[in-house]
C-alpha positions in Angstrom: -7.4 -0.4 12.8 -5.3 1.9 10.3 -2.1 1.5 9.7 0.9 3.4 7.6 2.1 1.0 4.8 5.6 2.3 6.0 4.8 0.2 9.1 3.1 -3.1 7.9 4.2 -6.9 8.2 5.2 -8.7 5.0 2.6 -11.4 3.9 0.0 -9.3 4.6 -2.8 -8.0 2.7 -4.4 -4.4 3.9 -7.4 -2.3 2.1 -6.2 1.3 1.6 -8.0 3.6 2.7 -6.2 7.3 2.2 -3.3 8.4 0.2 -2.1 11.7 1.9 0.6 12.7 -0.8 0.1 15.4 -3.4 -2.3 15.6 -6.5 0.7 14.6 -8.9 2.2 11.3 -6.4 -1.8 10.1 -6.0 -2.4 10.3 -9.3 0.7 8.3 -10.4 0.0 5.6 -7.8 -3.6 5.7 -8.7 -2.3 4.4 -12.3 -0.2 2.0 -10.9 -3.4 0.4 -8.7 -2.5 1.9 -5.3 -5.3 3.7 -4.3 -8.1 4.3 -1.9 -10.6 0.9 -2.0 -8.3 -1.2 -3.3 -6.6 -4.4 -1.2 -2.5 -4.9 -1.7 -0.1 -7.4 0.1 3.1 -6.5 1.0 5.6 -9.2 -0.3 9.0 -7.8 0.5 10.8 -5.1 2.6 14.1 -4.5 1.3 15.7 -2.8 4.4 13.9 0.1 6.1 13.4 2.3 2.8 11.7 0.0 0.4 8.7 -2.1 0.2 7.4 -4.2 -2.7 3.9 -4.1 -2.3 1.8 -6.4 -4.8 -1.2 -4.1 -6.3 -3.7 -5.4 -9.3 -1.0 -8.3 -9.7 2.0 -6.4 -10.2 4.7 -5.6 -8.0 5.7 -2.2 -6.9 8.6 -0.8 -5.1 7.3 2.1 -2.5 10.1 4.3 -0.6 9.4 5.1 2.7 8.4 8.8 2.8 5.2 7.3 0.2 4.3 4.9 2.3 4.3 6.5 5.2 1.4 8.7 3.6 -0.8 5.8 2.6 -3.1 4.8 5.3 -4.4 1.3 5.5 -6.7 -1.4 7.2 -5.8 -5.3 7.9 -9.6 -5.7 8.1 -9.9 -7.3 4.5 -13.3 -9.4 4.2 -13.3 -13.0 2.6 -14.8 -11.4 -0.6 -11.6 -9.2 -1.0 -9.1 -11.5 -0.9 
């Protein structure tokens, strides 16, 4: 199933699978290891605005009008993890 980051549960690790934002916003999360292929975790949601999303190892704060333009599966296979 795909999700919206915007939308996911904390403690959870999803596989993104688009990035619907514009060239310059994709290609800034692309550097920071959020991008289409790659498996993240969500580790904090600091109201409804913010999440903290662990990418590559390092944590990164995501406001809610970015994530809800990152699509995302929960189907992450043992190798992923």
């Amino acid at each position: 199933m795909i999700y919206r980051l915007s939308v996911s549960l904390t403690g959870k690790r999803y596989k993104i699978v688009a990035v619907n934002l514009t060239e310059k916003q994709t290609a800034k999360l692309d550097k920071l290891g959020i991008f289409p292929g790659e498996t993240v975790t969500i580790t904090k949601k600091i109201g409804k605005s913010t999440l903290i999303i662990d990418a590559s190892g390092a944590a990164i704060a995501v406001g809610k009008e970015i994530a809800e333009n990152i699509e995302a599966t929960d189907e992450v296979t043992e190798y992923e993890r």
